[in-house]
Biopython code that builds the backbone (N, CA, C, O; Angstrom):
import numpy as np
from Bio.PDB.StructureBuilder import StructureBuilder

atoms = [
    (1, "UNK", "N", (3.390, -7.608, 25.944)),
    (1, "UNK", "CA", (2.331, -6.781, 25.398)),
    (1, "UNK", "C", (1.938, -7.359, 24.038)),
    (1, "UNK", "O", (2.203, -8.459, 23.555)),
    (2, "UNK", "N", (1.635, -6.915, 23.824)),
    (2, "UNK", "CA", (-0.218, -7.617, 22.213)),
    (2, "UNK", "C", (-0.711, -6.751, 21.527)),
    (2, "UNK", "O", (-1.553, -6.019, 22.047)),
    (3, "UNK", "N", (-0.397, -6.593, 20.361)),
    (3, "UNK", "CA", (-1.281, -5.144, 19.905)),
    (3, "UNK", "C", (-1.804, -6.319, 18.723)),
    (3, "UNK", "O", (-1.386, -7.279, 18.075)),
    (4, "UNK", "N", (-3.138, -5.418, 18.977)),
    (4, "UNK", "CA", (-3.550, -6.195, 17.038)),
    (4, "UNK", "C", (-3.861, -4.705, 16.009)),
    (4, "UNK", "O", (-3.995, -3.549, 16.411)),
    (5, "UNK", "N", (-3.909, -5.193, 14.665)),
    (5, "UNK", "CA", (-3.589, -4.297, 13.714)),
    (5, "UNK", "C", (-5.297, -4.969, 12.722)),
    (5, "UNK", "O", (-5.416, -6.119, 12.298)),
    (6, "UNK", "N", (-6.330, -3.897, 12.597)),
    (6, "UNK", "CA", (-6.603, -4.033, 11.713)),
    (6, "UNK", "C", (-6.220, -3.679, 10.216)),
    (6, "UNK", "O", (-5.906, -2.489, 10.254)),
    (7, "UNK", "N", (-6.136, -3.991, 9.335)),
    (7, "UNK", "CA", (-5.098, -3.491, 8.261)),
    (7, "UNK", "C", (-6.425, -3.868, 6.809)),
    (7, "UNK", "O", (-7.243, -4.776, 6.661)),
    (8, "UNK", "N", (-6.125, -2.879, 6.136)),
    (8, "UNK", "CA", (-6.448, -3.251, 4.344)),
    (8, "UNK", "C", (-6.213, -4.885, 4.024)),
    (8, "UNK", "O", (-5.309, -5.485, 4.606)),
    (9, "UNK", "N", (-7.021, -5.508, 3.133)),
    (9, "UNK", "CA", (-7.098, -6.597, 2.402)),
    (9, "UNK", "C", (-5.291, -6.957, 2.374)),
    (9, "UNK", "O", (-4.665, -5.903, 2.261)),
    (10, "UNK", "N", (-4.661, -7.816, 2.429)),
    (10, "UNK", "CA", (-3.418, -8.282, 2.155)),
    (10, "UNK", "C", (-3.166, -7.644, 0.703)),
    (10, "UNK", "O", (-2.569, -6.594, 0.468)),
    (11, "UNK", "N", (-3.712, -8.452, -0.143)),
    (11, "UNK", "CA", (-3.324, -8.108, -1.575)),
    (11, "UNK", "C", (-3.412, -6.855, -1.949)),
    (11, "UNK", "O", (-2.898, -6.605, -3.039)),
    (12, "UNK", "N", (-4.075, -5.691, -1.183)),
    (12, "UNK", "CA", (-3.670, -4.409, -1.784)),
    (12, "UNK", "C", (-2.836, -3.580, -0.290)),
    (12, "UNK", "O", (-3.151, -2.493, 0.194)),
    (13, "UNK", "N", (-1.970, -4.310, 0.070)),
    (13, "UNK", "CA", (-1.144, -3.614, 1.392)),
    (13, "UNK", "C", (0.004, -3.466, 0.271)),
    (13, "UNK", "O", (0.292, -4.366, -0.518)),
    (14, "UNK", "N", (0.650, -2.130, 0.316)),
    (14, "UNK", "CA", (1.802, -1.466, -0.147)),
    (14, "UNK", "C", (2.932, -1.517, 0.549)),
    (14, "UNK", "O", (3.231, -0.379, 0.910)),
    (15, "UNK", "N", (3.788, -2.413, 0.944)),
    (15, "UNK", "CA", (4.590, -2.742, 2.132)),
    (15, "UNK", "C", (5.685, -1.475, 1.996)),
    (15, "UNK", "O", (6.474, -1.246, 2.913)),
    (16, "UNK", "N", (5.670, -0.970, 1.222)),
    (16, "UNK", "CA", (6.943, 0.370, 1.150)),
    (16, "UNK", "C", (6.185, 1.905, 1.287)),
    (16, "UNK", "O", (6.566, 3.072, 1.382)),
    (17, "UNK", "N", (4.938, 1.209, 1.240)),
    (17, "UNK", "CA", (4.353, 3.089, 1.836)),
    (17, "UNK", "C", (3.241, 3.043, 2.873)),
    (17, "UNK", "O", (2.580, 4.051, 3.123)),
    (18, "UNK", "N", (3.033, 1.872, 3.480)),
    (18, "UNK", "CA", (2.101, 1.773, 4.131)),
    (18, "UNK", "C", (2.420, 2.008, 5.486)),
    (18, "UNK", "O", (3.310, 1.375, 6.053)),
    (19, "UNK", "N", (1.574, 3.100, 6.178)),
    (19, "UNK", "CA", (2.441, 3.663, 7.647)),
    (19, "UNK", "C", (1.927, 2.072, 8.712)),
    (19, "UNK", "O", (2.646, 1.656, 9.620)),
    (20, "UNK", "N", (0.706, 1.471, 8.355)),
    (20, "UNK", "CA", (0.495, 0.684, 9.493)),
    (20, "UNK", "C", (1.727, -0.174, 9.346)),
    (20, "UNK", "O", (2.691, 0.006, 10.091)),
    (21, "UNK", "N", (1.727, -1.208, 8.299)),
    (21, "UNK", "CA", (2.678, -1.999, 8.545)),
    (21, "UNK", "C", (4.008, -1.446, 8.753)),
    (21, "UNK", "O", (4.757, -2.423, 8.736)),
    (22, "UNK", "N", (4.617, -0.510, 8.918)),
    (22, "UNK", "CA", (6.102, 0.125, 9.375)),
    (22, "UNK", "C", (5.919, 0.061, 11.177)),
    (22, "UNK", "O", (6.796, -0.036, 12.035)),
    (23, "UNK", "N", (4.713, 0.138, 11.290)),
    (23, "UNK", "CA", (4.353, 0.590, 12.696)),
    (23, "UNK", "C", (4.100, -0.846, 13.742)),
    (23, "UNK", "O", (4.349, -1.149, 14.909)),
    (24, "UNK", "N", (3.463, -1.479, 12.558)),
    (24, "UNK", "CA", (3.834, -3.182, 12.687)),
    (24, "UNK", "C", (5.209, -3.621, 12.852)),
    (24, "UNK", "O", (5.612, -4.048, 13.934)),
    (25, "UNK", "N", (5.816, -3.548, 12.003)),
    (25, "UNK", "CA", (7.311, -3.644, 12.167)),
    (25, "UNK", "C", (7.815, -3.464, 13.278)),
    (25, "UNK", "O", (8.035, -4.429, 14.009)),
    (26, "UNK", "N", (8.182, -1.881, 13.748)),
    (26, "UNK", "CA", (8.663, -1.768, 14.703)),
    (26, "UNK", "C", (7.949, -2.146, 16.393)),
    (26, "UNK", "O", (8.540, -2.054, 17.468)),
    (27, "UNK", "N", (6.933, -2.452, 16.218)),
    (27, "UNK", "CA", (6.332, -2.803, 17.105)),
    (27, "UNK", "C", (6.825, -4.264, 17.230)),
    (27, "UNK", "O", (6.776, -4.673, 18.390)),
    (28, "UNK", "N", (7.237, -5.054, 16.418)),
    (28, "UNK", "CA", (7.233, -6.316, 16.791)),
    (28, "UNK", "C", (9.016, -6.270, 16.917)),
    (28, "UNK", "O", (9.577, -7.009, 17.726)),
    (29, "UNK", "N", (9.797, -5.331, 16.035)),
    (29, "UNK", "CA", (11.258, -5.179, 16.186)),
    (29, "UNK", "C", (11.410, -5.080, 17.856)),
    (29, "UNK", "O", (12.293, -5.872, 18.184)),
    (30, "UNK", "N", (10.878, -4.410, 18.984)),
    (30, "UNK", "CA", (10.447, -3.828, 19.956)),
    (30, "UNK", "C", (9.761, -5.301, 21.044)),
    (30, "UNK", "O", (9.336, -5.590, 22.163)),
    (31, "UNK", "N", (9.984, -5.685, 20.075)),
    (31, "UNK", "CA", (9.430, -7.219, 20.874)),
    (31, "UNK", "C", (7.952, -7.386, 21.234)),
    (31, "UNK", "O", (7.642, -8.529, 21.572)),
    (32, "UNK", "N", (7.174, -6.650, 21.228)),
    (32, "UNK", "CA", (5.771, -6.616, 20.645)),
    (32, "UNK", "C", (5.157, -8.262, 20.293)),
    (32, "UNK", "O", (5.969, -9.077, 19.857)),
    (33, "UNK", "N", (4.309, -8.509, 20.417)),
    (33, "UNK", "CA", (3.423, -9.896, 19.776)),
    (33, "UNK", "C", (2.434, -8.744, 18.665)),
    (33, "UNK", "O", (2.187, -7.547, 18.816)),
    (34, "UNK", "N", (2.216, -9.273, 18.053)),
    (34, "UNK", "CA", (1.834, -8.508, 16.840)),
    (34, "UNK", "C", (1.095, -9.524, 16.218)),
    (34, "UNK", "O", (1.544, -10.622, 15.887)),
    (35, "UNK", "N", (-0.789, -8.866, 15.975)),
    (35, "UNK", "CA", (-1.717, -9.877, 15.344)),
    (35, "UNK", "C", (-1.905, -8.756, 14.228)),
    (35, "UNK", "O", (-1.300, -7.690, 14.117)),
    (36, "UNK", "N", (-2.960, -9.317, 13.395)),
    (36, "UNK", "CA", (-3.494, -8.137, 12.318)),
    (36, "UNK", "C", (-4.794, -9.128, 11.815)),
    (36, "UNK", "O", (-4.765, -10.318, 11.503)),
    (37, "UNK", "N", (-5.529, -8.520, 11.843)),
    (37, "UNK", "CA", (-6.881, -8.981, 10.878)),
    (37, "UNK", "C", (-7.237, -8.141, 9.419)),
    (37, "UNK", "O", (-6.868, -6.982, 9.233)),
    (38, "UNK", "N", (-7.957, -8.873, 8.504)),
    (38, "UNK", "CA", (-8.114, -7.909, 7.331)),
    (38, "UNK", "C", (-9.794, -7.349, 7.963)),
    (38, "UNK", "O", (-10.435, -6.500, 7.345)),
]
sb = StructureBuilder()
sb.init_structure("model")
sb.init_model(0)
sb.init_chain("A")
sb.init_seg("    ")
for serial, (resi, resn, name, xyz) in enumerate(atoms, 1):
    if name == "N":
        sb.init_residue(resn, " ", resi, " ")
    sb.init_atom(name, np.array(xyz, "f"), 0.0, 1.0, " ", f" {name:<3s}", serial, name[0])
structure = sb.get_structure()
């Protein structure tokens, strides 16, 4: 499976409060392929 993630600009992603990228995370922990565009 493949999910892509549109997400906020890199430079203002909050990696300790940001729900997408946690959701990223475990999606790819989960074995997931995992894209993201800004």
């Amino acid at each position: 499976m493949k999910w892509l993630f549109i997400i906020d600009p890199i430079e203002n992603l909050n990696y300790k409060t940001d729900s997408t990228y946690a959701i990223m995370k475990e999606a790819y922990r989960q074995g997931i392929e995992v894209f993201f565009c800004c």
